[in-house]
N, C-alpha and C positions, 0 to 999 in steps of 0.2 A: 896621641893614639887613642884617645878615649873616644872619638866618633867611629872606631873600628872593633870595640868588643862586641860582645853578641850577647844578645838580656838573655837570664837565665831562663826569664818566661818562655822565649822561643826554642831554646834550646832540648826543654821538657818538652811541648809542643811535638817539635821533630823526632822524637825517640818515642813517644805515644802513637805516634802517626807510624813509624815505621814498625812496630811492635805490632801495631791492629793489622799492616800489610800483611806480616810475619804469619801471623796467626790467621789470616782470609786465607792466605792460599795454602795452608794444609787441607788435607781431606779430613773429615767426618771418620771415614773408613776406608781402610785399605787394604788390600793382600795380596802383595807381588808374586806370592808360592816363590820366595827364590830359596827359603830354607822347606823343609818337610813341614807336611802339614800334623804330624802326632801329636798330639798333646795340645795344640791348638782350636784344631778343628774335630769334632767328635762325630763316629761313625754309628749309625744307627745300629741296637743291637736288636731290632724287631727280625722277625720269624721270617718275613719274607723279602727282606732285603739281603739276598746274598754276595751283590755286588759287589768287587774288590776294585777299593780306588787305589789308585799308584801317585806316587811322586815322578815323574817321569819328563823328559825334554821333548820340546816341538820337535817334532821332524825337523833336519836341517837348520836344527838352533842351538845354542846352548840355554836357550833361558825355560827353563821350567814352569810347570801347570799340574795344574787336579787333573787326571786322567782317569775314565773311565776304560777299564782294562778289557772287560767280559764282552760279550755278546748274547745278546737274548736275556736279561739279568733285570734284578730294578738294586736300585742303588740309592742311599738314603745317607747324608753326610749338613752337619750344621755346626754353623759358630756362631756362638753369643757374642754381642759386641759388650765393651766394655761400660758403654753409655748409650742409653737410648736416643734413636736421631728421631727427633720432631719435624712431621711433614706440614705443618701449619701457620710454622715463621718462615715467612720467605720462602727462597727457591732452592728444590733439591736436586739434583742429576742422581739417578744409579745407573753406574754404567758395568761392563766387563767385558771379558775377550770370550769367544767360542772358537774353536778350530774343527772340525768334522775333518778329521784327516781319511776318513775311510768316506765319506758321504755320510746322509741318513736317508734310510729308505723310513724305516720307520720309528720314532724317537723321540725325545725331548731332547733341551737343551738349554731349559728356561732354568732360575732362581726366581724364591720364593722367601719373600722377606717378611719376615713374622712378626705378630704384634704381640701383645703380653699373654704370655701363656699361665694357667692355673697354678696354682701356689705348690701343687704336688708334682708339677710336671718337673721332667730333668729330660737333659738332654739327648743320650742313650734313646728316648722312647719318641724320638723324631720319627715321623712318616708321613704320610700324605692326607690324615685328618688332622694334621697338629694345623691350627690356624693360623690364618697369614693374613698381613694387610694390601699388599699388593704382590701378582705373580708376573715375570716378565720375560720373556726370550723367547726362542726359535720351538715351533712343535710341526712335527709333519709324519704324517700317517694318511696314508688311502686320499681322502679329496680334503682332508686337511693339512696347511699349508701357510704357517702365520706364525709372525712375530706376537707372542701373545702380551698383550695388557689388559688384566682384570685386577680388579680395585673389589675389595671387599669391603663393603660400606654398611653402616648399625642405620637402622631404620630407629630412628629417635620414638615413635607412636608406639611401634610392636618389639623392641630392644633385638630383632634378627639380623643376622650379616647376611648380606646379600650381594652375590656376585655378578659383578655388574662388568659384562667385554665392550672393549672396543670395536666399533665397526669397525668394516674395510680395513684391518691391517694389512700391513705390509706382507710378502713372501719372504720368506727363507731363503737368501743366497744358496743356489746347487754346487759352487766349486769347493775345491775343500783347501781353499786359504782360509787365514785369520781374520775373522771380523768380530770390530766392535758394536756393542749395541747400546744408544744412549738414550735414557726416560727422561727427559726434564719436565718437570714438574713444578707450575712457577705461581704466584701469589692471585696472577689476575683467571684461578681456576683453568690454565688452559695446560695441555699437555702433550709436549715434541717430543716424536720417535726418530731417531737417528740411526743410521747405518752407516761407518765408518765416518762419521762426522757428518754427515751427507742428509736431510732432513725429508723424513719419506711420509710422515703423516703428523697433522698438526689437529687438536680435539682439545672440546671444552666438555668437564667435567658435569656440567650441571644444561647440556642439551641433549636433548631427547636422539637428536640423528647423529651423535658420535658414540653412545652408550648403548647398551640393551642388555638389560631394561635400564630404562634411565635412574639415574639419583633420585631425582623429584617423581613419584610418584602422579598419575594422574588425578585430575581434581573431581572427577566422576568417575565409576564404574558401572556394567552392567548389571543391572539388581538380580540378583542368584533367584530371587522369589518369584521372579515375574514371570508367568505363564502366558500363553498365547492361545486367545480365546480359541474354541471349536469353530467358529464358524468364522475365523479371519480365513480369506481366497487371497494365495498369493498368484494364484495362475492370470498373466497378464493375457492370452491368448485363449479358448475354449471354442472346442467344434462346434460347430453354426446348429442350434437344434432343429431349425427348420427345412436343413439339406436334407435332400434326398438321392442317392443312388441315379444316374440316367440306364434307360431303358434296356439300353445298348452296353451296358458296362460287363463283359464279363470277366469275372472274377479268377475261374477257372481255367481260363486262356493260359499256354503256355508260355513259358519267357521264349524259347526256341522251339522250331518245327526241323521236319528233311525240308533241304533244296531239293522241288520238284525239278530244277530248272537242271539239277547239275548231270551230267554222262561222264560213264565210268570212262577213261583215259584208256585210248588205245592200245592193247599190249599189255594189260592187266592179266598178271597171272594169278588166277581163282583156285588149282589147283596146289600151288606153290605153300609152302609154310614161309613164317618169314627165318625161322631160325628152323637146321637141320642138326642130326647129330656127326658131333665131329669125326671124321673118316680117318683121322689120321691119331686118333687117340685109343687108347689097349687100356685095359685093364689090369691096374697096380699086379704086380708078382704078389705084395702080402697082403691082396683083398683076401678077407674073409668072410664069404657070402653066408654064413650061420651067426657071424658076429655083427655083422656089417650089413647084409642084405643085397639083395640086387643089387648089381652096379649096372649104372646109367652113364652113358658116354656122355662129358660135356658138350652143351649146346657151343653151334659158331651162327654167324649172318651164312642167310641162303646166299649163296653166289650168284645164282640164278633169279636175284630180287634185286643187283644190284644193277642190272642194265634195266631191268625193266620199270614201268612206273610204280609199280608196288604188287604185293603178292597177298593172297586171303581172302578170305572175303572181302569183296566192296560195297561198303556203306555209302548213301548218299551223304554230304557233309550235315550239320545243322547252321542255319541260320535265324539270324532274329525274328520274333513274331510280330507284325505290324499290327496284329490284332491284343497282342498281350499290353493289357493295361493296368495288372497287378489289383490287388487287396482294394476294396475302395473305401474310402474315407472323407469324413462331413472336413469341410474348409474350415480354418480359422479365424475364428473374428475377437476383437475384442471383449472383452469380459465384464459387463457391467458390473460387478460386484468385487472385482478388483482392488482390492487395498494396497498393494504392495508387500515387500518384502519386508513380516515380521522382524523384529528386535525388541530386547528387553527396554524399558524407561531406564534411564540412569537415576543414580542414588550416588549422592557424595560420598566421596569413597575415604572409608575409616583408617586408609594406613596412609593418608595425606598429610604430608607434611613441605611447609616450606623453606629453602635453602638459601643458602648468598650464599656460603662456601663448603665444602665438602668437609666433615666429620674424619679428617683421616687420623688413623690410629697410628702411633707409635711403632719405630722399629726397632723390637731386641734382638733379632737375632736375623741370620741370612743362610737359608735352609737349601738344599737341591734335591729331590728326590724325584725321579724318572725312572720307567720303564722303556728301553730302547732294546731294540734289535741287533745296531752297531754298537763297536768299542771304539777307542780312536777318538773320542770327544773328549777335547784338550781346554779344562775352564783356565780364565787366566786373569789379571790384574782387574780384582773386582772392588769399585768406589763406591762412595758415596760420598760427595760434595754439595758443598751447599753453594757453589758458586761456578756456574757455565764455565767459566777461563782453567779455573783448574782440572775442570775433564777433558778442554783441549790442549792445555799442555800435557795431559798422562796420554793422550792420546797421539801424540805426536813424539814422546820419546818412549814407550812402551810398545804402542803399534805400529806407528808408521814405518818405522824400520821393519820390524820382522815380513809385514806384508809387500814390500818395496821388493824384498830380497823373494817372498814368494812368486810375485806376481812375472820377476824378472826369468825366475827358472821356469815361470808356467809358460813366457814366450817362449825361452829355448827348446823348451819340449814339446810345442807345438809346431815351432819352426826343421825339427829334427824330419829327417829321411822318411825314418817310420811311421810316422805321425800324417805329414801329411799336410798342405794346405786347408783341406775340408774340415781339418780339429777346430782350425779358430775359426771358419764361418760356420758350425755348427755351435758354439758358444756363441756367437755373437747371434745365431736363432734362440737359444733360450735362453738370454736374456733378453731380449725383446717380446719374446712370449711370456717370460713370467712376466715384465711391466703391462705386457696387454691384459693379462691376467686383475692386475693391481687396478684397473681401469676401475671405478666405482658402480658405474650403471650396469656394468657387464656382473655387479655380482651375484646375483640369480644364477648364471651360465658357467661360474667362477670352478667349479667341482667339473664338468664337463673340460673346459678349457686345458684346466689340471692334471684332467685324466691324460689328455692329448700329448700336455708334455711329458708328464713320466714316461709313458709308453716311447718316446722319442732319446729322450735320456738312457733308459736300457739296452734301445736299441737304435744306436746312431747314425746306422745307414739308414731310415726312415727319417731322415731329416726332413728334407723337402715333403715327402707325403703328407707329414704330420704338418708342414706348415700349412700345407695346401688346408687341409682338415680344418683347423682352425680359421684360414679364412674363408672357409664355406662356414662356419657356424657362425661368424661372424656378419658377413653379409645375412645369413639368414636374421640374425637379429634384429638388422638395420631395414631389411625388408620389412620385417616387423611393425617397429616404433614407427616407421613411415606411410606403410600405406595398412596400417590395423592388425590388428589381433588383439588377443587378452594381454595387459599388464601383467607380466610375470609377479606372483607373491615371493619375495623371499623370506623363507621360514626360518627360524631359530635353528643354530647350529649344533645338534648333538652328537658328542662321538658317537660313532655307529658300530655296533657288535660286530666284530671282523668274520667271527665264525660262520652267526646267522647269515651277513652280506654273500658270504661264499656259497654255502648252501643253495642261496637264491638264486646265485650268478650260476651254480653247475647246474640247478634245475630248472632253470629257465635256456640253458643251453641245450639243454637233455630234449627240451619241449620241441625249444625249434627244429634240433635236429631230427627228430624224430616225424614231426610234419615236412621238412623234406623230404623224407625217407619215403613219405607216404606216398607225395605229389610225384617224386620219381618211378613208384611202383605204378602210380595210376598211370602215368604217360606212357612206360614201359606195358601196360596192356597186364597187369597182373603177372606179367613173368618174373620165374627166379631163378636165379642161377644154380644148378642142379648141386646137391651137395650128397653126402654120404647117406644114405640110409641105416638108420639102426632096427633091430627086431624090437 
């Protein structure tokens, strides 16, 4: 029997081997919330976080989450991890669950994973200046609408953090099932965003068209000192000096004359008003003609204006003047002294620095702090693994179930009497609008498009309208790109003051309406409709 024992070597071998599997696939970090968070997790005691988080069960589960309880509230909550997890060996996933069980009109829903904090800092005094190394999850307000990823990166030259977004993120799932959302973060600097395992945007840390502003700083800038001479002409065109006015131009000419040509329509009634006063109208019992003043019978249409062709004075119409040639002006010619369009020289730019791989800093700790509108935002089993496989097995007996059983009661409930056939092909519109939304080239338009769908979501008999809406702005775009116009700029994205935006939207409403107001008095002939009189 001795070609049948097994050398001791090998046997150590296999128990090493299966000790390092052992130990691969735990997490880094983990928090099922399946006991209370007290004592583990500590709640901001800053001035303006009055938010009350619950321990609390999914809808329709037994398995528990962090619940944000309030509405309208900001809410500040953090836990230290035990050991700091290093983003610079290998590959990290943070992943975790959101639930919107109510929606979010307006809100967060992101964590914020902190990097070492000042030697005085304690946990209690968590808020939204406490520094972090990466921020990640759902934020949606007004025309913002993203999964958010920003990397807080030290500028090696000027020792500043600088917060540096991902383009083109993804949208924010609208239903208000469970979804996971996963960062992987991997050695060869590139970095996948995931939606329920499902991969929606792939980006390298160290290029300029996934970041903004980018990591790597440019190798030039515009020289702040450089002035542009007096006498640079950027004007490519300039009026011809040698034109002169012809003989026959007049200037004075009207745009329109009378039709000498037109006759007044037979049957015109000249004496006629076109509005009379009403015959069948009396005056209120509690008119008070010393409080009140005269009273005036409301106007009606002359009855006697409506067989005829028209009643009043007759005006000849106007028509255009073939003699009107407007304001006159010298032609344009080229501009001999044409330079072009100034700009400063470049100058090597002093916060240059070059990169192979991102500076990422250390995570101690995993913070949430949001201001939201809703309550009902249900956090739930939040990782942090240093290995893909094991955020798709947490992903597969944590979530997949709970959203299996959601997605199964959101058929029944759209399959229901009351509900209606139009539920799920109204869902299946907006999410085909937020992916057209997701389109990259489209993001200039992206705020526009956005607006279309909320408006659509609020109000969901507007389905079809609103789809219409978007593929008119859509062909308008592709009109565009195809046969000219200007390349849209897209500008850096800042939250926009909600108040100010309002203001401008009711006075800019005020405006319009009050220019129809106008146009309606002027085609109405300056008439108004008779009202009360005061002394």
């Amino acid at each position: 029997m001795r070609g049948s024992r097994i050398k001791p070597q090998l046997v150590f071998a296999l128990i090493c081997a299966l000790v390092f599997q052992i130990c691969a696939s735990d997490p880094l970090f983990y928090e099922s919330f399946d006991e209370n968070f007290d004592g583990r997790w500590i709640v901001s005691h800053r001035e303006d976080f009055k938010g009350v988080w619950k321990h609390a069960k999914s809808d329709g589960h037994d398995d528990h989450g962090l619940l944000v309880s309030e509405p309208a509230k900001k809410y500040a909550i953090v836990k230290e991890l035990d050991k700091p997890v290093s983003l610079k060996d290998g590959t990290v996933v943070l992943q975790y669950e959101v639930r919107l069980q109510n929606g979010l009109e307006c809100g967060g829903a992101y964590l914020k994973y902190l990097r070492p904090q000042e030697a005085s800092w304690v946990a209690e005094e968590f808020d939204n200046e406490s520094p972090y190394a990466i921020m990640f999850g759902p934020d949606k307000c007004g025309s913002t609408n993203k999964i958010h990823f920003i990397l807080k990166h030290k500028n090696p030259k000027t020792g500043d953090y600088v917060e540096h977004h991902l383009k083109f993120p993804p949208s924010v799932p609208f239903d208000k099932l469970t979804h996971v959302y996963t960062a992987v973060i991997t050695p060869d600097n590139h970095l996948h965003i995931l939606i329920d395992g499902e991969e929606k945007k792939k980006a390298n840390f160290l290029s300029s068209e996934d970041f903004e502003p980018p990591l790597i700083p440019p190798k030039t800038i515009p020289d702040p000192e450089d002035k542009k001479p007096e006498d640079w002409d950027e004007r490519a065109k300039i009026p011809d000096p040698e034109a002169t006015k012809p003989d026959d131009w007049d200037e004075d000419a009207p745009m329109e004359i009378e039709d000498a040509d037109a006759v007044k329509p037979e049957g015109w009634l000249d004496d006629e008003p076109e509005e009379i006063d009403d015959p069948e109208a009396s005056k209120p019992e509690d008119w008070d003609d010393e409080e009140d003043g005269e009273w005036e019978a409301p106007k009606i249409d002359n009855p006697k204006c409506e067989e005829a062709p028209g009643c009043g004075e007759w005006k000849r119409p106007m028509k255009r003047n073939p003699a009107y040639k407007g304001k006159w002006s010298a032609p344009l010619i080229d501009n001999p002294a044409y330079k072009g369009i100034w700009k400063p020289r470049d100058i090597p730019n002093p916060e240059y620095f070059e990169l192979e791989k991102p500076n990422y800093e250390p995570i101690e700790a995993i913070g949430i702090d949001i201001w939201t509108m809703q309550d009902g935002i249900l956090f739930d089993n939040i990782l942090i693994a240093d290995d893909e496989k094991v955020a798709a097995s947490y992903r597969q007996t944590t979530w997949k179930p709970k959203y299996d059983v959601e997605k199964e009661k959101e058929k029944v409930d759209e399959a229901s009497p009351g509900s209606g056939a139009l539920a799920g092909v109204q869902k299946k519109v907006f999410e085909l609008l937020y992916k057209i939304a997701d389109i990259p080239f489209l993001e200039a338009y992206k705020i526009k498009i956005i607006d279309l769908i909320e408006k659509a979501e609020t109000q969901p008999n507007l389905t079809l309208g609103i789809l219409g809406s978007v593929v008119v702005v859509l062909l308008t775009i592709l009109f565009r790109l195809l046969f000219g116009g200007k390349k849209p700029v897209v500008a850096p994205v800042t939250p926009p003051a909600a108040p100010t935006e309002t203001k401008s939207a009711e006075k800019d409403t005020t405006e319009e309406k009050e220019e129809e107001d106008k146009e309606e008095d002027k085609a109405d002939g300056g008439a108004q409709r008779p009202r009360r009189r005061r002394a």
